[in-house]
C-alpha positions in Angstrom: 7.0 -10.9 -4.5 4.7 -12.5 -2.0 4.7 -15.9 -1.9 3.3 -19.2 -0.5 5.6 -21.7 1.6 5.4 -25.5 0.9 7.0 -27.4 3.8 6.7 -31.6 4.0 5.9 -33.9 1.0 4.3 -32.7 -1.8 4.4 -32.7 -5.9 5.9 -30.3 -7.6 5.6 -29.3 -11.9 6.9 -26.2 -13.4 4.3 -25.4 -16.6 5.7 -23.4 -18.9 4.2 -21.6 -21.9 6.9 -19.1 -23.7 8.3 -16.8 -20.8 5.0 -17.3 -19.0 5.7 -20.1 -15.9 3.6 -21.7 -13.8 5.1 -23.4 -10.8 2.3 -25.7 -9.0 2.9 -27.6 -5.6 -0.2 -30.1 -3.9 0.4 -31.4 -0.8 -0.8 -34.7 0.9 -3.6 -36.6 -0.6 -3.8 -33.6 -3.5 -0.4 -34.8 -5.1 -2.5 -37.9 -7.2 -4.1 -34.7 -9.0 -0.8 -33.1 -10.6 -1.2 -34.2 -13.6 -5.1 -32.7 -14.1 -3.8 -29.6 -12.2 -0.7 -29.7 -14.5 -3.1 -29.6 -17.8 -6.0 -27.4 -16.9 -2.8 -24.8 -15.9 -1.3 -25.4 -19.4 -4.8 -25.2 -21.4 -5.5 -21.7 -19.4 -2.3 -20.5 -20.3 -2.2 -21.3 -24.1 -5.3 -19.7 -24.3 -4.7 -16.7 -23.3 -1.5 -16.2 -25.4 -3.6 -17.0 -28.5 -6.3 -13.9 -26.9 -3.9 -11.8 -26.3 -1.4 -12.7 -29.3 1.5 -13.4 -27.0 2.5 -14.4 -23.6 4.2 -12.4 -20.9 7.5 -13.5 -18.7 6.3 -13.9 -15.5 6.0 -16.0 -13.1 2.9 -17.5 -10.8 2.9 -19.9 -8.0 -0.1 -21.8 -7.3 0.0 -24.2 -3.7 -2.7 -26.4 -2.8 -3.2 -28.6 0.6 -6.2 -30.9 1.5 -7.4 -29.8 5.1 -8.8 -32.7 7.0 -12.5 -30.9 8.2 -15.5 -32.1 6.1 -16.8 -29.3 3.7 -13.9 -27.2 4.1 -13.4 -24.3 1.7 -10.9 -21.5 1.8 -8.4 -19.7 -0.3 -6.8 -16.7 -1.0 -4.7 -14.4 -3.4 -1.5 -12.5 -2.9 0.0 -10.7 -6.1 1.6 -13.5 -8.1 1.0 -16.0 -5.5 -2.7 -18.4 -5.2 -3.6 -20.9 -2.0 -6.2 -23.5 -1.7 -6.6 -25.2 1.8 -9.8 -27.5 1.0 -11.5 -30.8 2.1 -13.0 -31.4 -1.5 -10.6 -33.1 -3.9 -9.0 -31.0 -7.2 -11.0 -33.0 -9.9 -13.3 -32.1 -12.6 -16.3 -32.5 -10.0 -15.2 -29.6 -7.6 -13.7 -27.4 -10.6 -16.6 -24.8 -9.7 -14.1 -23.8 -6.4 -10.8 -23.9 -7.8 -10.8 -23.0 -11.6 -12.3 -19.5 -11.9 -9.5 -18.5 -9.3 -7.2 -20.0 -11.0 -8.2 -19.2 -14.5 -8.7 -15.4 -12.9 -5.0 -15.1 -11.6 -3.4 -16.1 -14.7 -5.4 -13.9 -16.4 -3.8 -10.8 -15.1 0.1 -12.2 -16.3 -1.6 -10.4 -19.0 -3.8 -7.8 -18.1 -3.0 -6.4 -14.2 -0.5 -4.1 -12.7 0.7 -0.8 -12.5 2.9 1.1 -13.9 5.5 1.3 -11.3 5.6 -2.6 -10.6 4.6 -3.3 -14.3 6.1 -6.5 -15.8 7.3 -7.4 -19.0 4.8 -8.1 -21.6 1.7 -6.9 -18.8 -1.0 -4.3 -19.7 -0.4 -2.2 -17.0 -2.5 1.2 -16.0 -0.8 4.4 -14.1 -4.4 6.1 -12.7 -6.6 3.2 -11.5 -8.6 1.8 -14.2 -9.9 -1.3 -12.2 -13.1 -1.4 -13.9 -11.1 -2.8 -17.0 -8.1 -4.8 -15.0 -10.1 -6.7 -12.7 -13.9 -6.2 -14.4 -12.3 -7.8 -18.3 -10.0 -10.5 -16.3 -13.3 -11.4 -14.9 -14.9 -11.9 -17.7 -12.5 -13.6 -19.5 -11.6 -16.1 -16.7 -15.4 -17.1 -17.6 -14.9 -17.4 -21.1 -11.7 -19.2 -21.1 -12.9 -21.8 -19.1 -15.7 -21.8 -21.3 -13.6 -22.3 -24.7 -11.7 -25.0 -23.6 -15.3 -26.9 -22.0 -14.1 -27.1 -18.4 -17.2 -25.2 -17.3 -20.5 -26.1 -19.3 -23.4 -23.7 -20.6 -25.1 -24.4 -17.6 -22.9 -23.2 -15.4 -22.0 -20.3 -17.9 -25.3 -18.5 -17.4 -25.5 -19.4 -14.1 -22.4 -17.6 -13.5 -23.6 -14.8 -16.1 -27.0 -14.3 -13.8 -25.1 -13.7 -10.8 -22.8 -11.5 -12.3 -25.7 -9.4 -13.1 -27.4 -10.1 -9.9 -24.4 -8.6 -8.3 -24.3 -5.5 -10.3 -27.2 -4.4 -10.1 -27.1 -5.3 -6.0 -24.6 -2.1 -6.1 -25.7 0.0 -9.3 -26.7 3.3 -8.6 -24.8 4.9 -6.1 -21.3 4.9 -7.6 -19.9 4.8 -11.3 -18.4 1.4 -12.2 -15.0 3.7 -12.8 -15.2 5.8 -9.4 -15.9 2.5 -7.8 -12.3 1.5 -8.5 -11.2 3.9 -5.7 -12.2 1.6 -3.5 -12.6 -2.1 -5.2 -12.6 -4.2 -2.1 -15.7 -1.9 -0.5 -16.7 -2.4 -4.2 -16.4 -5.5 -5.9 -20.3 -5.9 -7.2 -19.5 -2.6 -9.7 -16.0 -2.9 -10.3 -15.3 -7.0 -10.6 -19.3 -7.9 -11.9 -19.9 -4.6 -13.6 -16.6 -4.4 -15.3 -17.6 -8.2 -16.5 -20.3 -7.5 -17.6 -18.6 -4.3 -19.6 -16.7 -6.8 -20.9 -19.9 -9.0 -22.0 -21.9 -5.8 -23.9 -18.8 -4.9 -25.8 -18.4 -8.3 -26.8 -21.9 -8.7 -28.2 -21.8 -5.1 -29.5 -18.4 -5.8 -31.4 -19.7 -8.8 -33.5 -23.1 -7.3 -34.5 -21.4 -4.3 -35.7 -18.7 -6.0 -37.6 -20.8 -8.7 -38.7 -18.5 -11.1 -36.5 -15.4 -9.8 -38.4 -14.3 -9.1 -34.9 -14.9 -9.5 -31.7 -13.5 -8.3 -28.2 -10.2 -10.0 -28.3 -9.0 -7.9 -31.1 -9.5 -5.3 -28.5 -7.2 -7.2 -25.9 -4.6 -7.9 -28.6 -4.1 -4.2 -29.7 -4.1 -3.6 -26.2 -1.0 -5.6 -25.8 0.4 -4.9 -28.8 0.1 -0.9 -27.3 0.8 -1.3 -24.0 2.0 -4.6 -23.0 4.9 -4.8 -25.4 5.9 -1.5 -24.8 5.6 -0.8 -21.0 3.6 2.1 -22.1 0.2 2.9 -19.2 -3.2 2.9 -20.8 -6.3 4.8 -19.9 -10.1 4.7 -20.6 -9.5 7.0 -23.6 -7.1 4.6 -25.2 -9.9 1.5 -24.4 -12.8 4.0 -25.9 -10.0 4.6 -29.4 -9.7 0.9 -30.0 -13.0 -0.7 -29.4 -14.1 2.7 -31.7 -11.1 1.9 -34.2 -12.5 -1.8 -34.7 -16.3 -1.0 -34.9 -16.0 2.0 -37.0 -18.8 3.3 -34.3 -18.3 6.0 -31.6 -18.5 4.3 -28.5 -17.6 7.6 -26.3 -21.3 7.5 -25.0 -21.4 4.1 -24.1 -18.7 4.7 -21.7 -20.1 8.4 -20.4 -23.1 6.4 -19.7 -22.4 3.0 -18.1 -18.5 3.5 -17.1 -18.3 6.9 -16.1 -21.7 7.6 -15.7 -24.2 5.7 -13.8 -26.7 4.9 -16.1 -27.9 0.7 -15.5 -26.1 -1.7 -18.3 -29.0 -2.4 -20.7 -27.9 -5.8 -20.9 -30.7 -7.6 -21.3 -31.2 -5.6 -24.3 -27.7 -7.0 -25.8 -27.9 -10.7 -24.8 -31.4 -10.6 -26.8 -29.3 -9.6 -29.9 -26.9 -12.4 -29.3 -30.1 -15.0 -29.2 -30.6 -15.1 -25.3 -34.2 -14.3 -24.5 -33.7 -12.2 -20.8 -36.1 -10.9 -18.4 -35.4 -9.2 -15.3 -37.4 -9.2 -12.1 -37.5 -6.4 -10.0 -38.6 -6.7 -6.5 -38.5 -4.7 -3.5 -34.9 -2.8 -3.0 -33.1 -3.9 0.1 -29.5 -3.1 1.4 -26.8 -5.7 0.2 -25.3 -8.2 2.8 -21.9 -5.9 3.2 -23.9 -2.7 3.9 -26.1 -4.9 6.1 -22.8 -6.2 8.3 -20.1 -3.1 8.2 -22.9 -0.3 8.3 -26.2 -1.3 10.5 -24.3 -3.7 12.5 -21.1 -2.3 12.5 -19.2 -5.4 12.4 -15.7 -5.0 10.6 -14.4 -8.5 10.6 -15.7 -11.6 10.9 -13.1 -14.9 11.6 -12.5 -18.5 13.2 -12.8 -22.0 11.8 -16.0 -23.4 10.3 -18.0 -25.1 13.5 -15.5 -23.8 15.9 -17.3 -20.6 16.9 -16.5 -17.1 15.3 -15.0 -14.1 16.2 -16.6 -10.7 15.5 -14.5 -7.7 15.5 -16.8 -4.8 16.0 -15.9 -1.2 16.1 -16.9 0.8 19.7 -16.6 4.2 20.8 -16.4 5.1 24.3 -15.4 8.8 25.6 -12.1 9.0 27.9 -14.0 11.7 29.9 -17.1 10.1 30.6 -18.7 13.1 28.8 -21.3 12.5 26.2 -19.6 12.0 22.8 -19.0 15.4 21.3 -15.8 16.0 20.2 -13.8 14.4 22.6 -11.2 12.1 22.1 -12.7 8.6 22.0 -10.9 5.2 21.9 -11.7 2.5 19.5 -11.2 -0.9 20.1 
């Protein structure tokens, strides 16, 4: 397990929902918010055991330390572990940064691993199925936080447009499944489109069920199949159940927009749930990651906010002198 560590003074809560724990440590100035932390944590996690209709033992640690620079924002993600090193305090104002992290890592206690490291009580996948792991935990780390009115309707669509704007940033090239071969290089099709999967099946669900149902009946058999049984799913087990439940075939939805890389006509769903859409073409320009890794060549960018930052670029130079055609070059 990877994990954070926490040296010097700091407060410390173990939440615990069934086997499912979180243990949460704030440092410094951050330890007056343990009791927020402690019952936004608890909220997230009794909500999903109700989705999913049960709870997973397994563990999380989440660590978070106030860093002294004004406007300070970082963060990252290591298997079961979360870090937040921020200037802006954990309350209800600055829940935009921390919560759909948070509410995203618990998440995948329930949906998120593979089989060879799978845990108990986890829906876990043997060939990579990304599109569904990180694209549904997505989308539910939205709606969670939705349910339980820690992010409002505002913010909801806000978060719903950029989702889309994202998607369709990297639609086109790639399926939303094949992109899952590579979902760092891919995270507009794989996280955003898989969210927004998520979102038409939802909307397709109810309509055809006359709200009888909706897409956590999907996740629940899913764990009922798979997470209490250690058992690896696949697409064709997603495409059975979301089928069994609408009493529709929905085989060419997923040839189309999963598989195949036919555009999400969501616009055309969202009208059906009441939301009146319209999308805005303009002219089509590379995204920002083709823009810095491709034209510019730039592999890595680092260095502290207002500190200057280091660019790692990638060069090729020829050990002969020679003009480069075959020879053996050195990168740097």
């Amino acid at each position: 397990m990877y994990a954070y560590l926490v040296l010097g003074e700091h407060a410390e809560r173990l939440v615990k929902v069934g086997p499912a724990e979180v243990v949460i440590a704030l440092g410094g100035r951050f330890k007056a918010a343990i009791n927020e932390v402690h019952g936004t944590v608890e909220a997230l996690l009794q909500t999903y055991s109700r989705i999913f209709g049960g709870t997973p033992k397994d563990q999380l640690l989440f660590v978070a330390n106030p860093y002294e620079k004004k406007g300070y924002r970082s963060g990252g993600v290591s298997r079961r572990s979360i870090s937040l090193l921020t200037d802006y305090a954990l309350n209800g104002a600055n829940r935009h940064f921390w919560l759909p992290m948070v509410a995203h890592v618990i998440g995948y206690l329930w949906n998120g691993s593979y089989v060879d490291i799978q845990r108990t009580g986890t829906i876990s996948f043997k060939e990579q199925e990304y599109w569904f792991c990180a694209g549904f935990t997505q989308y539910y780390s939205r709606v969670v936080c939705a349910r339980l009115r820690l992010a409002d309707e505002s913010g909801f669509l806000r978060d719903l447009e950029r989702t889309w704007e994202a998607y369709l940033s990297g639609h086109g090239q790639l399926s939303i499944h094949e992109a899952g071969e590579d979902k760092s290089a891919n995270r507009e099709l794989v996280y955003d489109g898989g969210s927004l999967v998520a979102a038409a099946l939802a909307i397709q669900i109810r309509n055809l069920t006359q709200n009888r149902n909706g897409l956590d009946d999907v996740m629940q058999q899913m764990y009922r199949e798979f997470g209490l049984t250690g058992r690896a799913y696949a697409m064709k087990d997603v495409i059975r159940i979301v089928s069994q439940i609408t009493d529709e075939d929905f085989e060419p939805f997923f040839c189309k927009y999963v598989t195949g890389t036919e555009r999400l006509p969501l616009e055309a769903y969202l009208k059906d749930a009441g939301m009146d859409v319209t999308i805005e073409y303009g002219e089509t320009l590379p995204n920002l990651r083709y823009i810095v890794q491709e034209m510019l060549q730039i592999k890595s960018l680092g260095g502290a906010p207002g500190d200057g930052m280091f660019i790692h670029r990638l060069y090729e130079f020829c050990q002969t002198g020679a003009p480069l055609s075959g020879d053996v070059y050195r990168f740097y």
